[in-house]
N, C-alpha and C positions, 0 to 999 in steps of 0.2 A: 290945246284941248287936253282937259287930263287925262291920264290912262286909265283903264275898266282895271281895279284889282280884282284875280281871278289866284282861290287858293285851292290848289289839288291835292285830295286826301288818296294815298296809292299812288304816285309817280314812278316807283320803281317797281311796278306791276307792266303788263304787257299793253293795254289799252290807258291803262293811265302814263307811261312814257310818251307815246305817239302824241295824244293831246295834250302834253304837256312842250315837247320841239314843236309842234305848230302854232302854240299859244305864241311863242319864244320869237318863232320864223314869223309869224305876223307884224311884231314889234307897233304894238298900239294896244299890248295889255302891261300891266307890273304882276308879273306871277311868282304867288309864294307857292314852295309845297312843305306839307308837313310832314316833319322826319322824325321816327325813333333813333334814339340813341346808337343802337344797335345801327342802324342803317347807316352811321352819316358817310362812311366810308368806303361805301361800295360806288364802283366805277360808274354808275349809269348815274347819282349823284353830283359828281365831281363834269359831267357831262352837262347836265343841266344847268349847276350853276356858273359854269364857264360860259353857256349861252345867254346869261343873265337872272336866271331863277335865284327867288332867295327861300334862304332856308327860314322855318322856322323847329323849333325843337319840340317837339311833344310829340303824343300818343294819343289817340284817337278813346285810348279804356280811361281819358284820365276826369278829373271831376266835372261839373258843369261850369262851376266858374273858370279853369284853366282852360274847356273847349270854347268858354264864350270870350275869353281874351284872348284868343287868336283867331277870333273871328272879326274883331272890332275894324269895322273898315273894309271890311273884303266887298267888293260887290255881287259875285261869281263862286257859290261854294261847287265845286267838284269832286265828289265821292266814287273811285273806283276798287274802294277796299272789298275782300271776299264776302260774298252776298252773306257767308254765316256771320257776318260779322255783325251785331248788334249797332245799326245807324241812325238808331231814334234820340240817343242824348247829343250827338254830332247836330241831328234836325232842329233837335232843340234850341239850341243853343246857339247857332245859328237864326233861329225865329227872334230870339232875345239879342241878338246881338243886329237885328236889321239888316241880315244878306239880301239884296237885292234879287239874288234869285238862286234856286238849288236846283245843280242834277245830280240825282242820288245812283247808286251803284247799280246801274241796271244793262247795257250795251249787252244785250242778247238776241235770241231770236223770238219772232213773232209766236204768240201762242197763247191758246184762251185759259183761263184760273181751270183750275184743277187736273191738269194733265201733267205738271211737273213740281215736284215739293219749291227746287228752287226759287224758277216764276214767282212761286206763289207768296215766297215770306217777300221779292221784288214788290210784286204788285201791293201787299201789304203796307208795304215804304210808303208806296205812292199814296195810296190813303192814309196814311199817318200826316204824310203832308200837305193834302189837303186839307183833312178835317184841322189842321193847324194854320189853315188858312196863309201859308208863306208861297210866295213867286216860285213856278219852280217851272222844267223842262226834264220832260222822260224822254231818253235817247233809247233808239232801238235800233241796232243793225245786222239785222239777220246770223247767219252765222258765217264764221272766218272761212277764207279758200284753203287755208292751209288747214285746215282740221276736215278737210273731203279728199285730203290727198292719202294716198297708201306707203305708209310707211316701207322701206326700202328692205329687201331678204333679210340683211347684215344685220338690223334693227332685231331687240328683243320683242316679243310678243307682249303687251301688258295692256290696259284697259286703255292705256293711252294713245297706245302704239301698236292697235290689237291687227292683224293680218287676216281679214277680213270684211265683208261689209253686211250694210243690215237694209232690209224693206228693199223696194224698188229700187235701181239702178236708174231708172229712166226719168223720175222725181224730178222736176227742177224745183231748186228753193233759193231762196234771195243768200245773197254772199258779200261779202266786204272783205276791207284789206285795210291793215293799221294805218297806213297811210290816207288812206280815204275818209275813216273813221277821225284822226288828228286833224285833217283841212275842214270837214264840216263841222265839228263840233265848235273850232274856233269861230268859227261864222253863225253856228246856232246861238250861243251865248249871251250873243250882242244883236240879235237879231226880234225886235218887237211881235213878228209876227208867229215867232214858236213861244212867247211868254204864257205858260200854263196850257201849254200844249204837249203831246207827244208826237216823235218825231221819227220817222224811220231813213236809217243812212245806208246806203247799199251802192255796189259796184254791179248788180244784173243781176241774173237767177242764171243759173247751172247746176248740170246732175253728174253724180257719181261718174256714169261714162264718158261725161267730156271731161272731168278732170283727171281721169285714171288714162286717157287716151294722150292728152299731154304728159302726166308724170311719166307714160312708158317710152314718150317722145324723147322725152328730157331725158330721163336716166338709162334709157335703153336696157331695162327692167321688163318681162312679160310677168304682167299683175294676174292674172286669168289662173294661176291656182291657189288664192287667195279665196274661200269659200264663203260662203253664207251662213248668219245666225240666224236661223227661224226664229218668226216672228213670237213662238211662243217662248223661246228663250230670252227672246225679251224681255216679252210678258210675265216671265218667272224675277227676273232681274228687277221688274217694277214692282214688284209686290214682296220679294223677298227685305229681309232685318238683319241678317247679320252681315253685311259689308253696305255700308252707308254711299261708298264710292262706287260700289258698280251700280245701285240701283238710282243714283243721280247720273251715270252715264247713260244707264236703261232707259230712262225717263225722257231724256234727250234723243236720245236714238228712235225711240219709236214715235216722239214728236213730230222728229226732223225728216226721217226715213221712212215711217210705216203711217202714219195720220197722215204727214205732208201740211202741217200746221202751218210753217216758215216760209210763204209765197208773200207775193206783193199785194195780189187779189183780195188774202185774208186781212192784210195792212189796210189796204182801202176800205173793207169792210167795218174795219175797226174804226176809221175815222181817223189814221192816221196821216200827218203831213208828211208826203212825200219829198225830201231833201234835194234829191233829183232833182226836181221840177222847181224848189225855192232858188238851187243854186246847180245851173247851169253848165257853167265856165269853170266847176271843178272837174279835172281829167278824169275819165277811165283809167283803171291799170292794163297794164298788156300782160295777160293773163300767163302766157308762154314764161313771159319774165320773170313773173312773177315766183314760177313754180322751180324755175330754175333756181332764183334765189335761196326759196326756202330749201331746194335740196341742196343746195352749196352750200349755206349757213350751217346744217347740221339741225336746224330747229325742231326742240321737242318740247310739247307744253312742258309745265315741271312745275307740280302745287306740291305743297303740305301733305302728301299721303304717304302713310306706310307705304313698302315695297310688297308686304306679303299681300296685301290689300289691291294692289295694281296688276299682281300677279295672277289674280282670281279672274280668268278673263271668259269671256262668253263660251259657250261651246257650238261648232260649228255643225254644220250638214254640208254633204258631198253636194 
């Protein structure tokens, strides 16, 4: 039987590695990913294609006809490039070139159009590719365990890494793990019944206090004077212009934290297909372990921003 070719645009991003080692670990796809120049040489590269990945060499800015010849063949496009990134000549060309199906750069959390600029240029994608009438699957997986954990004392303060928290503590919201996020998607893919569907992948819903209750397990850390941003500093955060990165963090935060957008409930609501429920016999993580890891790894997001710009961090209350 031949294999599903599957080409991932962003492989050496943080959700495009994961489902790209489980495309790999499956061994019943042939997966390209495409590489800048710049890139061919970093270690999480030379990682995948020891696992079998092949390279192909281009850039995502480059003409349509160079996007539509490395599309020629694929069945599976995979886009996990940064939402700013312009993904409509990649759609295109792709449509022109016969992908069997696209999922476009979306793995976030639940939430309705206009409460987050990001979502919104997402959900945009997604009507691009319909009104383009191409196969396609919207992946949605709440948001990461390891972006609800409290950065450790030693850790500097920054938007990323801010020593605080926001909205209710008591919140529960859906939550995933790279791991869980790489095993589904490799099963959503090939899967008839998510064909022009959206799709939500999650490991449970949890809040702020069960996960700061384990991080103080684990690191033997008391988190407890780490304060609160009112909600109106938020609210300053989503409406202010001069720092683009805190008020895309604002935007998130009072989604995630103060609306409580990112449940299952509002997923259902939505119409979306529950992944849980298609596919069973995918594990749980152990949440303890979990958290252990990310504080043994050292793990800190780490985009494209100024540092003066990361340093602009919320202002808290007692």
């Amino acid at each position: 039987m031949p294999k599903t070719h599957v080409l991932i645009v962003g492989a050496t991003g943080y959700t495009g590695g994961a489902i790209a080692k489980s495309i790999l670990q499956a061994g019943t796809f042939r997966l390209f990913i495409l590489i800048r120049e710049s890139s061919i040489n970093k270690p999480t590269i030379k990682e995948l294609t020891d696992a079998g990945a092949e390279v192909v060499r281009g850039d995502i800015s480059e003409s349509p006809e160079k996007l539509e010849s490395y599309l020629k063949g694929v069945d599976v496009l995979i886009s996990t490039v940064p939402v700013m990134v312009d993904q409509k000549p990649l759609i295109l060309a792709a449509k022109k070139a016969g992908v069997g199906r696209v999922v476009p750069s979306d793995f976030g959390p639940i939430a309705p159009k206009g409460v987050m600029d990001m979502h919104d240029l997402k959900l945009g994608i997604r009507d691009y590719i319909i009104e383009l009438g191409l196969p396609h699957t919207f992946v949605e997986v709440g948001w990461w365990l390891s972006g609800m954990l409290p950065p450790l004392h030693s850790a500097t303060n920054t938007l990323l890494t801010q020593k605080s928290y926001v909205g209710d503590r008591s919140q529960k919201l859906l939550y995933s793990t790279l791991s869980t996020i790489g095993n589904m998607v490799a099963r959503i893919i090939i899967d008839p019944r998510t064909l022009d569907k959206t799709v939500v992948v999650y490991d449970g819903e949890i809040s702020i206090n069960e996960t700061w209750k384990v991080a103080e397990k684990v690191t033997g850390e008391d988190f407890s004077d780490y304060p609160k941003v009112s909600d109106e500093e938020i609210e300053r955060g989503c409406q202010q212009t001069d720092n683009w990165a805190k008020k895309i963090s604002a935007e998130y935060h009072r989604s995630l934290f103060i609306r409580g957008d990112n449940t299952l409930a509002n997923a259902e609501a939505f119409g979306r297909l529950d992944a849980r429920k298609l596919y069973e016999d995918v594990p749980y993580p152990d949440v303890e372990k979990e958290v252990e890891n990310h504080y043994a790894s050292g793990f800190v997001l780490q985009y494209s921003v100024p540092e003066e710009l990361l340093l602009d961090v919320f202002k808290t209350i007692v």
